[in-house]
BALODO-208563 format. One line per 5 residues: number of its first residue (from 1); their letters; for each residue x, y, z of C-alpha. Coordinates in steps of 0.001 Angstrom, whole numbers, always signed. Each point is the difference from the previous one (the first is absolute). Example, Ala and Ser with C-alpha at 12.3 -4.5 7.8 and 13.67 -1.06 7.14 Angstrom:
1	AS	+12300/-4500/+7800 | +1370/+3440/-660;
This chain:
1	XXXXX	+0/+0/+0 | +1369/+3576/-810 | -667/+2446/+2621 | -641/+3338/-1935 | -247/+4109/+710;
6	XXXXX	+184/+1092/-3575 | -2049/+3113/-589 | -754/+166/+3768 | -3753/+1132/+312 | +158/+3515/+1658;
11	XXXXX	-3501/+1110/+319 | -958/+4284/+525 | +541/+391/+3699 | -4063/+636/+543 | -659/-3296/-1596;
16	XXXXX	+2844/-2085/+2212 | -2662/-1105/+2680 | -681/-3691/-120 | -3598/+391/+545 | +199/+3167/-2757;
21	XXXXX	+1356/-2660/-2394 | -2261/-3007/+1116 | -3303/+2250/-246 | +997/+1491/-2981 | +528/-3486/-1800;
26	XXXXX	-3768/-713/+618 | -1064/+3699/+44 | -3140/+18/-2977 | +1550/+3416/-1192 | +2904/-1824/-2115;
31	XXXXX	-2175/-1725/-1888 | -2185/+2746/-1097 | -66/+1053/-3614 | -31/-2183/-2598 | +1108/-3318/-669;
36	XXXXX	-78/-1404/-3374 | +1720/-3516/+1764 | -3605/-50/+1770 | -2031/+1117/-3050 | +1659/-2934/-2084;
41	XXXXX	-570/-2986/+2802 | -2297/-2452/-85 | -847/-2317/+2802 | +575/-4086/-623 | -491/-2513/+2383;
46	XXXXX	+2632/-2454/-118 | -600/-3508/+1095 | +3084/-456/+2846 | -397/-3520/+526 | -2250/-2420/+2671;
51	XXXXX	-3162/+1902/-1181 | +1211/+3431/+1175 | +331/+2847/-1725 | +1260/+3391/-84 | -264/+3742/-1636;
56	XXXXX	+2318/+1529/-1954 | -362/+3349/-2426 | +2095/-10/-3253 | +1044/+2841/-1529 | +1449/-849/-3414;
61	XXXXX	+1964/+2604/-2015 | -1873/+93/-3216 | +1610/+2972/-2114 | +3545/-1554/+28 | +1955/-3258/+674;
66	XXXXX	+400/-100/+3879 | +3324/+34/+1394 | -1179/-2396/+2446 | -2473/-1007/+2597 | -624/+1166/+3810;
71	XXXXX	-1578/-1801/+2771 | -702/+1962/+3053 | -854/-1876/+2903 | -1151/+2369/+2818 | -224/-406/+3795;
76	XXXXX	-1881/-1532/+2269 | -3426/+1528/+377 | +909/+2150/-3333 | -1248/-1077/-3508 | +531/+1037/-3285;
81	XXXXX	-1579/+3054/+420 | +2503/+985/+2876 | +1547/+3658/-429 | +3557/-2130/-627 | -873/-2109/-2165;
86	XXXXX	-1788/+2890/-2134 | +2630/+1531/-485 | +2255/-1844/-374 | -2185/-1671/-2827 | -439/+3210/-1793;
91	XXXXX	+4012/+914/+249 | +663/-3468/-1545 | -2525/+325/-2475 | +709/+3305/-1407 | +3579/-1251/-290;
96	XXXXX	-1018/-2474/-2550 | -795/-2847/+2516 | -3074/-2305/-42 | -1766/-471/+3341 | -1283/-2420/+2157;
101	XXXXX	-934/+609/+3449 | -1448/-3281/+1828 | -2827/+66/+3199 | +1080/-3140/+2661 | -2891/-1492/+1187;
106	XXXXX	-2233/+2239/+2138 | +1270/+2741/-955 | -1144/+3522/-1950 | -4103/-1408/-1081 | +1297/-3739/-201;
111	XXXXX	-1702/-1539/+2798 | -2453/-1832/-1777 | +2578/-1971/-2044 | +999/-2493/+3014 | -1459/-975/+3084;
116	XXXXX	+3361/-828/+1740 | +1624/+2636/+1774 | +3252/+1867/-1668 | +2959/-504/+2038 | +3608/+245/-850;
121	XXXXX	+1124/-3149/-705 | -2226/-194/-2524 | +2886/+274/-2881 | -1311/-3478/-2471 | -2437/+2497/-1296;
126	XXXXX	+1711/+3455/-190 | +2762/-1985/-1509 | -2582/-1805/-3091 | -1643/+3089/+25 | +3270/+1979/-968;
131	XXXXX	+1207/-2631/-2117 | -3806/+302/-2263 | +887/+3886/+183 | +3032/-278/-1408 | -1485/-2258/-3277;
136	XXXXX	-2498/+2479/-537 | +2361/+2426/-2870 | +1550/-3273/-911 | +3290/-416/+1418 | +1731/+3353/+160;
141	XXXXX	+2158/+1058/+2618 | -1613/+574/+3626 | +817/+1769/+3118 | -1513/-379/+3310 | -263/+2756/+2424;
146	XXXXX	-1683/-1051/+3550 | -533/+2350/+2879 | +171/-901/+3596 | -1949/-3649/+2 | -12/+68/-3536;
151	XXXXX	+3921/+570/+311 | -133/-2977/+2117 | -1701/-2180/-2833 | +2311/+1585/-2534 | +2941/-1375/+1488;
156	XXXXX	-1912/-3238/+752 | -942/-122/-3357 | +3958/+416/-887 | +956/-3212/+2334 | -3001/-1755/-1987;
161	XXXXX	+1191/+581/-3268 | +3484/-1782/+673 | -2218/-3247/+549 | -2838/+691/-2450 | +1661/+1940/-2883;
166	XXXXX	-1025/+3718/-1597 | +1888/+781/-2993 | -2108/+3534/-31 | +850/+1085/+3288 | +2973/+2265/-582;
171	XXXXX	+226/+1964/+3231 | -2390/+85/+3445 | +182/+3412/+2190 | -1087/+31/+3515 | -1025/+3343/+1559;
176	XXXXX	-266/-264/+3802 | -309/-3899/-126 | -970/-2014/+3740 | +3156/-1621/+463 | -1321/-1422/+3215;
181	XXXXX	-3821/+328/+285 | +220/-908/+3938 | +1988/+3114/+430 | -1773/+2562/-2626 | -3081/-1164/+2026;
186	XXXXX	+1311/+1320/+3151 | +1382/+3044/-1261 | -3485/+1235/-1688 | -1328/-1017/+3271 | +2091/+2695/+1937;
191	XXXXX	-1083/+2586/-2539 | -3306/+1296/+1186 | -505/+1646/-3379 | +1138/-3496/-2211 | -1976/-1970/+2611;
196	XXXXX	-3307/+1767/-503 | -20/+266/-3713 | +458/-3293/-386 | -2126/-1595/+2549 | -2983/+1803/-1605;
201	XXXXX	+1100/-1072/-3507 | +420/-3235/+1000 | -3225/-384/+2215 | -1633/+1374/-3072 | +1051/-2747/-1962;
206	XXXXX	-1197/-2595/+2567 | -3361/+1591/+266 | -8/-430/-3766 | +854/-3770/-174 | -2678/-341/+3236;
211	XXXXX	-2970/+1257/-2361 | +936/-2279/-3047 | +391/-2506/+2234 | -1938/-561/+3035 | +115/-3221/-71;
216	XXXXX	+3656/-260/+241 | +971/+2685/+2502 | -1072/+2711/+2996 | +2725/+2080/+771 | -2129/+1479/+2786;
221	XXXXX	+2081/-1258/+2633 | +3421/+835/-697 | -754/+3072/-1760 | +473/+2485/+2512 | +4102/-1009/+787;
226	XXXXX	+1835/+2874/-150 | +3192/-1530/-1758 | +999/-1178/-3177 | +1651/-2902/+1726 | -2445/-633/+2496;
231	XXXXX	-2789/-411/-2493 | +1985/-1652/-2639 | +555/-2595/+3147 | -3495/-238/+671 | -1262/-259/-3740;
236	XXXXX	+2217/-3172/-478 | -539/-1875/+3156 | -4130/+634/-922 | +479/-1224/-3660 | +3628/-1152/-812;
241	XXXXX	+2215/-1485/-1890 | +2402/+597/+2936 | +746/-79/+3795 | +334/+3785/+175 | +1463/+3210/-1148;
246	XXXXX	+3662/-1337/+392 | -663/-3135/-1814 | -1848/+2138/-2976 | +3026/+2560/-32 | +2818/-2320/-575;
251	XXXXX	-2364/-1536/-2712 | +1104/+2987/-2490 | +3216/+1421/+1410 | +3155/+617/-2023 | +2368/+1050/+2973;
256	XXXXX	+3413/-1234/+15 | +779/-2547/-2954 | -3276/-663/-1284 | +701/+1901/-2882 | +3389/-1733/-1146;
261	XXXXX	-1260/-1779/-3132 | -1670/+3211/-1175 | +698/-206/-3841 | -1210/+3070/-1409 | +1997/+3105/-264;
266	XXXXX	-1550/+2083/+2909 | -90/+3263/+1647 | -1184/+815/+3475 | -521/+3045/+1312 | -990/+1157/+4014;
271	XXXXX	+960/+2848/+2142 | +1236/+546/+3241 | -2833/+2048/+1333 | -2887/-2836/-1433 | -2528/+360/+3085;
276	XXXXX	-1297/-3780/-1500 | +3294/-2040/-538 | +2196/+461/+2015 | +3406/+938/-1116 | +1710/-3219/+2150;
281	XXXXX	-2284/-2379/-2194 | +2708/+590/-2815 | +2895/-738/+1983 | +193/-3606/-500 | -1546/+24/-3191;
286	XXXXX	+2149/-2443/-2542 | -1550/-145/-2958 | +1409/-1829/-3324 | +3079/+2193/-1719 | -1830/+1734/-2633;
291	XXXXX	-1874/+2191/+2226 | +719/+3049/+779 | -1147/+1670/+3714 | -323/+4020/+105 | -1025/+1834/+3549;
296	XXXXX	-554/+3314/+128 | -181/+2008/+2784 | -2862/+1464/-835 | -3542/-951/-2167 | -2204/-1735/+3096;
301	XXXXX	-2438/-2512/-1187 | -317/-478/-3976 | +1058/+3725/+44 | +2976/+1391/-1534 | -1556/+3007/-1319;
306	XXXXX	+1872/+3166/-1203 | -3267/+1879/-764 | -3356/-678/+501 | -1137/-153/-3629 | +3583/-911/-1278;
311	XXXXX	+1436/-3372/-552 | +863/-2071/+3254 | +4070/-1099/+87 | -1022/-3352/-311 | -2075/+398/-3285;
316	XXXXX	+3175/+1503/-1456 | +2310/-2291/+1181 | -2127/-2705/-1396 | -466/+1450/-3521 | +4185/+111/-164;
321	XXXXX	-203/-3193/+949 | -2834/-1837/-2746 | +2234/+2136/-2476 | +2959/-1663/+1083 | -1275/-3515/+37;
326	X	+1148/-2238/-2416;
């Protein structure tokens, strides 16, 4: 792994709080105007495998050859419509990129598509579901760019592909990717601003899967826990598949050396002042010699933003990067 500080990230100094950059990367404002990725998309359903199946939007360049296609995979309790992913889409697009941008399983308006919860180790059918993305413009080159969770899949989806090969895979990026989900969970937990927003998006979603399925579940009882971990604890000791929240967290961690038969040529990028990973979580990361680790000190959580309507570092960094690709 190459440990990297090229073109350090140096954000204005009123934009250098980590909860400026986090809120920012979400903020609805940096998505306004339009978006001709969005205008092009249309939504397909993609059969994932075991009868489940998932959302994605494509957004095909139509006027010229593509220089190559870009799957976003956003966080957890995003979607595709996420501020991030948004943009991003729309920077990637107008640069001559094709665009797909996939929903996991209860997420954005997908709850209808499976009965079974979404969880994180859920990576058999992000995986098929990326590899039917990327036969969709018929074979050309493709990049995948995952934020936070969808970071986490990225690189998971990396280790796959040295077992399972993708010959159109030519480079993953991970923004802000859960190294250890154990410890991300505690640090959002000890944010009374992360812990809020996403214990109501998350108790949203439950509610959600509770009306299309009564028969199945009735959160009532556990919805009122007042931490990520504690109800994530509760949820899978009600319904399973495991013990607890420590069993279901090693399920999908990369710490340490999980990542040493990563194949594709990657790029990860956190920052020191990430309210949501914590900046340890990359100390014993040892991932496979063709990736390539970047912290900044700055950029918070999917942040990295030198502007609020301008083009994050990381969208940059990644265009240099698909150009670069052989």
């Amino acid at each position: 792994m190459h440990m990297s500080t090229k073109d350090e990230f140096i954000p204005p100094a009123i934009l250098r709080g980590s909860y400026t950059q986090t809120v920012l990367a979400s903020a609805r404002i940096r998505a306004a105007g339009r978006n001709p990725m969005k205008e092009a998309s249309r939504e397909m359903i993609i059969d994932a495998g075991n009868g489940v199946r998932l959302q994605g939007f494509s957004s095909p360049q139509l006027k010229a050859y593509p220089r190559g296609l870009v799957i976003l995979l956003h966080g957890w309790e995003g979607s595709a419509e996420s501020t991030y992913i948004l943009h991003s889409g729309r920077y990637f697009f107008a640069h001559g990129y094709s665009v797909f941008r996939l929903n996991f399983r209860d997420h954005g308006q997908s709850h209808h598509l499976n009965e079974g919860l979404f969880n994180g180790t859920l990576l058999d059918e992000v995986f098929n579901a990326v590899q039917k993305a990327c036969e969709l413009p018929g074979g050309m080159k493709t990049f995948l760019v995952g934020f936070s969770i969808g970071g986490n899949f990225a690189l998971r989806i990396g280790r796959r592909c040295s077992e399972e090969a993708n010959e159109n895979i030519s480079h993953i990026v991970a923004v802000s990717p859960v190294i250890d989900p154990g410890s991300a969970t505690d640090a959002i937990d000890q944010s009374l601003l992360l812990r809020h927003y996403f214990l109501r998006k998350w108790r949203r979603s439950l509610l959600r899967n509770q009306e299309l399925y009564p028969h199945l579940y009735d959160f009532s009882a556990i919805l009122g826990l007042k931490t990520i971990r504690g109800l994530t604890d509760a949820l899978f000791r009600r319904y399973g598949p495991f013990r607890d929240a420590e069993e279901y967290f090693r399920g999908y961690s990369i710490a340490g050396d999980a990542l040493k038969n990563l194949s594709v040529p990657t790029t990860i990028i956190g920052a020191r002042d990430d309210p949501a990973i914590p900046i340890r979580d990359f100390s014993g990361l040892r991932p496979g010699p063709g990736a390539r680790l970047i912290i900044h000190e700055f950029g918070g959580h999917n942040g990295f933003l030198n502007g609020v309507f301008k083009p994050t570092w990381y969208e940059r960094e990644a265009l240099r990067t698909f150009a670069a690709s052989p």
